[in-house]
C-alpha positions as CSV (number, residue, x, y, z in Angstrom):
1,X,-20.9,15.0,-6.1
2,X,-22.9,14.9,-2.6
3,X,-22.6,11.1,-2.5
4,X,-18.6,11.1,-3.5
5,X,-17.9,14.4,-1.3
6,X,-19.9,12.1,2.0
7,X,-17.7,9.0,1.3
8,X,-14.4,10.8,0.8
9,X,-14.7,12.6,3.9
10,X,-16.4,9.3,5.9
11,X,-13.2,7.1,4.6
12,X,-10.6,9.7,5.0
13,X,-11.5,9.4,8.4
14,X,-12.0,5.8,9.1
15,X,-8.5,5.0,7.1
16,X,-6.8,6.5,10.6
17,X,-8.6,4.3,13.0
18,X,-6.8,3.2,16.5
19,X,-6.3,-0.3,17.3
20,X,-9.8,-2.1,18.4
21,X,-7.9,-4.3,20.5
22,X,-4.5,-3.8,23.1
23,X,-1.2,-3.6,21.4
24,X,2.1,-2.8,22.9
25,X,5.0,-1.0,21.1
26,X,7.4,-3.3,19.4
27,X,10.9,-1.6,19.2
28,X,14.3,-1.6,18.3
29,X,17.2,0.4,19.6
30,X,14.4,2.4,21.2
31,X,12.5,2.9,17.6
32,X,9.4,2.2,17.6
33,X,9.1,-0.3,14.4
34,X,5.3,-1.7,14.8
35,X,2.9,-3.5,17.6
36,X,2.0,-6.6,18.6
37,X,-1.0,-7.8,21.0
38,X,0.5,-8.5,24.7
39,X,0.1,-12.2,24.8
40,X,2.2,-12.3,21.3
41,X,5.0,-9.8,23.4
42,X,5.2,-12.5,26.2
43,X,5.4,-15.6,24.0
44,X,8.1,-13.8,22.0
45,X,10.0,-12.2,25.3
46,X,9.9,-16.0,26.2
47,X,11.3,-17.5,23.6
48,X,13.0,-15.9,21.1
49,X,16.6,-14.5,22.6
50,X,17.5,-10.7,22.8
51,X,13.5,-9.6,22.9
52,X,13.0,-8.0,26.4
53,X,9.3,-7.5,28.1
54,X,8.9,-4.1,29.5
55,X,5.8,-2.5,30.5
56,X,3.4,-2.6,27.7
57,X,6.8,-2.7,25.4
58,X,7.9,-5.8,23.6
59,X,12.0,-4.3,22.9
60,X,15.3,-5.7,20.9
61,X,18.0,-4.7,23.8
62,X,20.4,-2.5,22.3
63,X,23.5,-4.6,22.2
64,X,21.1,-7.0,20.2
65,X,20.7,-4.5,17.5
66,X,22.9,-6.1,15.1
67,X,21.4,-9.4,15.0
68,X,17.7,-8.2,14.0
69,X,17.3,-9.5,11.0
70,X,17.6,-13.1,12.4
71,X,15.2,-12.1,15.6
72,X,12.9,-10.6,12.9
73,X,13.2,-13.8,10.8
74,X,12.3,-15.9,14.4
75,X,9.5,-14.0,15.0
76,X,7.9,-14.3,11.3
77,X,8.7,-18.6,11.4
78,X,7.1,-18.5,15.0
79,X,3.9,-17.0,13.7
80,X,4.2,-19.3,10.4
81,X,4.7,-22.6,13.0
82,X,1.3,-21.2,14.8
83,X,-0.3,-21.3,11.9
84,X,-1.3,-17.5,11.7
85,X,-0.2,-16.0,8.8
86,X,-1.7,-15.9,5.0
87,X,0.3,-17.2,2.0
88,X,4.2,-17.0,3.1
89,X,5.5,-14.8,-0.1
90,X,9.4,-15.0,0.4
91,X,9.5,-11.6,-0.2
92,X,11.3,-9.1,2.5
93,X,9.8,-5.6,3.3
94,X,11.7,-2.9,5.4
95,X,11.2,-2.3,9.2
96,X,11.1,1.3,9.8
97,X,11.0,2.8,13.1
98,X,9.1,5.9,13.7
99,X,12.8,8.0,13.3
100,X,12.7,7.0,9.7
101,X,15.6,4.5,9.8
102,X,15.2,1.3,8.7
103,X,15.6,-1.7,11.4
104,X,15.8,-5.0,9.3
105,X,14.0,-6.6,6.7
106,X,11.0,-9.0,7.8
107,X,9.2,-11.6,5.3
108,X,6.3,-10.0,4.2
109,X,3.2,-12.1,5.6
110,X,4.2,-11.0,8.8
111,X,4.3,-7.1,8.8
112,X,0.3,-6.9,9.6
113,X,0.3,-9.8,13.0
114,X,3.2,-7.2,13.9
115,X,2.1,-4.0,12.8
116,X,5.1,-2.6,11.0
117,X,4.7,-0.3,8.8
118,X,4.9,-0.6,4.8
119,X,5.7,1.1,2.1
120,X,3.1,0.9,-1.2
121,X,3.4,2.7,-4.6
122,X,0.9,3.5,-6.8
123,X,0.8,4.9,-10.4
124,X,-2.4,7.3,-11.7
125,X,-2.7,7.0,-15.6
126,X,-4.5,9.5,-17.5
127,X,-4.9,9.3,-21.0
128,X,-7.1,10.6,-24.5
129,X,-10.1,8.7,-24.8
130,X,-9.8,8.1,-28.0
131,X,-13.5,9.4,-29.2
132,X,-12.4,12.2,-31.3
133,X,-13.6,14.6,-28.5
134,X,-10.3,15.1,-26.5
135,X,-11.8,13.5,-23.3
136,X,-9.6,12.7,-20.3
137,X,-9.7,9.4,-19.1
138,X,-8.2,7.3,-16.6
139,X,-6.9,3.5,-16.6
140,X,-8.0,1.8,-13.7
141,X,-7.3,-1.8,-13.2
142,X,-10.1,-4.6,-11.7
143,X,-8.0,-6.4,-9.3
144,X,-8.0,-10.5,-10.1
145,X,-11.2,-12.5,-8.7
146,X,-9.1,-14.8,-6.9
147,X,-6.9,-12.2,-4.9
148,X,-6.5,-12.4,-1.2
149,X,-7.2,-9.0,-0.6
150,X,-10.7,-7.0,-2.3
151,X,-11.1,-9.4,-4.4
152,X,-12.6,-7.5,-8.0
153,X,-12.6,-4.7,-6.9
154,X,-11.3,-1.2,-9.1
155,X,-7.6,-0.3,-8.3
156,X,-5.3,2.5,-9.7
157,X,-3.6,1.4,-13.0
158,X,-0.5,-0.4,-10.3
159,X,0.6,-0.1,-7.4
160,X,2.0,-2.4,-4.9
161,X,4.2,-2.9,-1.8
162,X,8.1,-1.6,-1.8
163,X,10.3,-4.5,-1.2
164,X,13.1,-4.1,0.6
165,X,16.1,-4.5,-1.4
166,X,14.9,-1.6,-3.9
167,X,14.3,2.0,-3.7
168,X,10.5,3.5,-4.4
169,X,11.0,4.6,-7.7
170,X,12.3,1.3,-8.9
171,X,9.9,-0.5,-6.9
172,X,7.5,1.5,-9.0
173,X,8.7,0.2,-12.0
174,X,8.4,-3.1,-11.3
175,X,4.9,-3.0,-9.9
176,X,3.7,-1.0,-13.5
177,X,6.1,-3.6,-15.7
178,X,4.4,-6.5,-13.3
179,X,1.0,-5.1,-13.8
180,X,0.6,-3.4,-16.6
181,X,3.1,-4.2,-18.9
182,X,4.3,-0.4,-18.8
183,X,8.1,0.5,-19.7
184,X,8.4,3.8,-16.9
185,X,11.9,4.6,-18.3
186,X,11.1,4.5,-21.4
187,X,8.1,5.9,-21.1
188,X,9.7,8.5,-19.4
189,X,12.7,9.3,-22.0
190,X,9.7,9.9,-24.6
191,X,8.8,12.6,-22.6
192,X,5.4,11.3,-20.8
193,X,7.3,12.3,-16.9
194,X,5.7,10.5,-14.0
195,X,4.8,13.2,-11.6
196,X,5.2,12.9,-7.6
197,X,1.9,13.3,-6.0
198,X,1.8,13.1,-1.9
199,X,1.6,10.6,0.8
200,X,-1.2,9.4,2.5
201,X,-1.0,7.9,6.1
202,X,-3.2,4.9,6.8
203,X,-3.7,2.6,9.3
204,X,-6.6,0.4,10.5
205,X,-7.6,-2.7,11.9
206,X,-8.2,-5.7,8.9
207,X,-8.5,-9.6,9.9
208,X,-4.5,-9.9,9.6
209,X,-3.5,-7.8,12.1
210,X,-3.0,-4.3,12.0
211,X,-2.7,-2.1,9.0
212,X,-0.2,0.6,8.9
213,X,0.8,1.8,5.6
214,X,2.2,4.9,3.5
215,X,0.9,5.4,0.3
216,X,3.3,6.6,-2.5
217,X,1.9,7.8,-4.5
218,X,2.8,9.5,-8.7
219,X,0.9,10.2,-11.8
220,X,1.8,10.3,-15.7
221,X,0.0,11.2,-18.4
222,X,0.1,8.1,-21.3
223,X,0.1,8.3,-25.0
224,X,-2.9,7.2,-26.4
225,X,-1.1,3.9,-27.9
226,X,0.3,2.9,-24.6
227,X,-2.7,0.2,-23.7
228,X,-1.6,-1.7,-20.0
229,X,-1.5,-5.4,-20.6
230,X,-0.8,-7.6,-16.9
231,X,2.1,-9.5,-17.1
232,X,1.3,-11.4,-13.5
233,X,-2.2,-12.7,-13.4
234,X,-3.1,-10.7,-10.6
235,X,-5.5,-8.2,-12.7
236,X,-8.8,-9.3,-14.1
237,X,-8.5,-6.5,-16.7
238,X,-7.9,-2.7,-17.2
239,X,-10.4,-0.4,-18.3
240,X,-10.0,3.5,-19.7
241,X,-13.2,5.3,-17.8
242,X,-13.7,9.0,-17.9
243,X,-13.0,11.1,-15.2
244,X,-17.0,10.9,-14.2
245,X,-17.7,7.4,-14.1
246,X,-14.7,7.7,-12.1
247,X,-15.9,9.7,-9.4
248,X,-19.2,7.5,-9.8
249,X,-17.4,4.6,-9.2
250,X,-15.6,5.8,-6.0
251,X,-19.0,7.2,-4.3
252,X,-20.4,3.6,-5.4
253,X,-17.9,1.7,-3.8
254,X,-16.3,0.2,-6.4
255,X,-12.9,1.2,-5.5
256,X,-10.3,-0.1,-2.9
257,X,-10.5,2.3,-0.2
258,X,-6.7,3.3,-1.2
259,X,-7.5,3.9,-4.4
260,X,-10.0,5.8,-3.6
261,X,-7.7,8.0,-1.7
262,X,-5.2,7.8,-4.3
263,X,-7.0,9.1,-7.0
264,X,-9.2,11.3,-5.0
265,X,-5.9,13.3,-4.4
266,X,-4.8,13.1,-7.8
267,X,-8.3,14.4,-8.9
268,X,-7.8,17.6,-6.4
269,X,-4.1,18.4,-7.7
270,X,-4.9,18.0,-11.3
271,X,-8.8,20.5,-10.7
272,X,-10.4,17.7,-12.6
273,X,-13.4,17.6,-9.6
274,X,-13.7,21.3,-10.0
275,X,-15.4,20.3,-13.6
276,X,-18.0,18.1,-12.1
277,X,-19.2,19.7,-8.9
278,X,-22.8,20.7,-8.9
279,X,-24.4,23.8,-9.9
């Protein structure tokens, strides 16, 4: 437990790390929505219309407010035209200002250059290891070779970003139907509840940008028959580990650094770590 107790407390801390480089606020009707590095905020004051330079401040004036989601749109072609974002999804996430309201909608690949934050959820599945010995286990899920981002590493059984036409819980279902081949509402109507678990604030610097995320983050306890199957060929395989090769796999590194948070939490809700401590 020393080794998982010293990385929990190491990444907890570097998951809130500052910028290592100058970013200014990007707002919207005086929201802060995300950041963006100065020389960005001056070719976008330049040329995109309705984006005002302030000190330190790339801003949508006011009376612009209603036309964000095509200044949004601009700003996520003009990074595409520069050739600086990943794979373009086509998918829209939510701009949220630091009031809580959402802003717009941007395409997705964008939300890191710009630092706007996103929305993931994640499901924790426990389940009977089916050994006769009424065991706990957990399903975990080894993220597909080829994926952009921590490529085979371990993950929680699903979880993904909120898009921006749904709410979280639905966005939830899709991810664990995507993923895992789960049913949630039906799941849920045979009486196996998903339980809300809390958030966890991270941001960071990664090569894209600038990570700032809020991690959603619920548990349920499966019926031994329900075996996830991945509908989207983004998971290499899913596995059902107990709860120690679990916290083995975490203080070896194994795990996304999310989902090591994720089911780190999970672990202290539920007093599973209290059975593995040291004497």
């Amino acid at each position: 437990m020393d080794r998982y107790n010293t990385f929990i407390a190491k990444t907890s801390s570097a998951n809130f790390a500052p910028p290592d480089h100058e970013r200014w606020a990007f707002e919207i009707d005086d929201d802060v929505v995300g950041s963006v590095k100065p020389e960005d905020a001056q070719f976008f004051a330049k040329h995109i219309a309705g984006l005002n330079l302030e000190p330190q401040c790339l801003s949508l004036a006011p009376f612009c407010s209603p036309d964000a989601p095509g200044v949004l749109a601009q700003m996520a072609n003009a990074l595409r035209d520069q050739g600086r974002l990943g794979k373009w999804r086509n998918e829209l996430l939510r701009v949220t200002g630091d009031s809580g309201q959402v802003r717009g909608l941007i395409e997705r690949a964008a939300v890191r250059q710009l630092g706007i934050r996103t929305f993931a959820v994640h499901l924790v599945a426990y389940s009977q290891i089916p050994n006769g010995a009424a065991t706990t286990g957990m399903w975990v899920q080894q993220r597909a070779l080829d994926k952009a981002n921590d490529p085979g590493l371990w993950d929680t059984c699903a979880g993904g970003l909120a898009a921006g036409d749904e709410s979280l819980l639905l966005s939830l279902e899709r991810e664990v139907q995507e993923e895992a081949g789960l049913d949630l509402p039906s799941l849920q109507r045979q009486g196996h509840l998903i339980k809300r678990g809390g958030n966890i604030q991270t941001q960071r610097n990664i090569p894209e940008g600038f990570l700032v995320e809020e991690l959603l983050c619920w548990d349920i306890d499966l019926p031994v028959n329900a075996i996830p199957v991945n509908q989207d060929g983004e998971v290499e395989k899913f596995e059902l580990w107990p709860l120690d090769k679990i916290i083995d796999g975490i203080a070896e590194l194994q795990f996304t650094v999310e989902a090591a948070l994720i089911i780190h939490q999970s672990l202290v809700t539920r007093g599973y770590l209290e059975q593995y401590k040291e004497g």
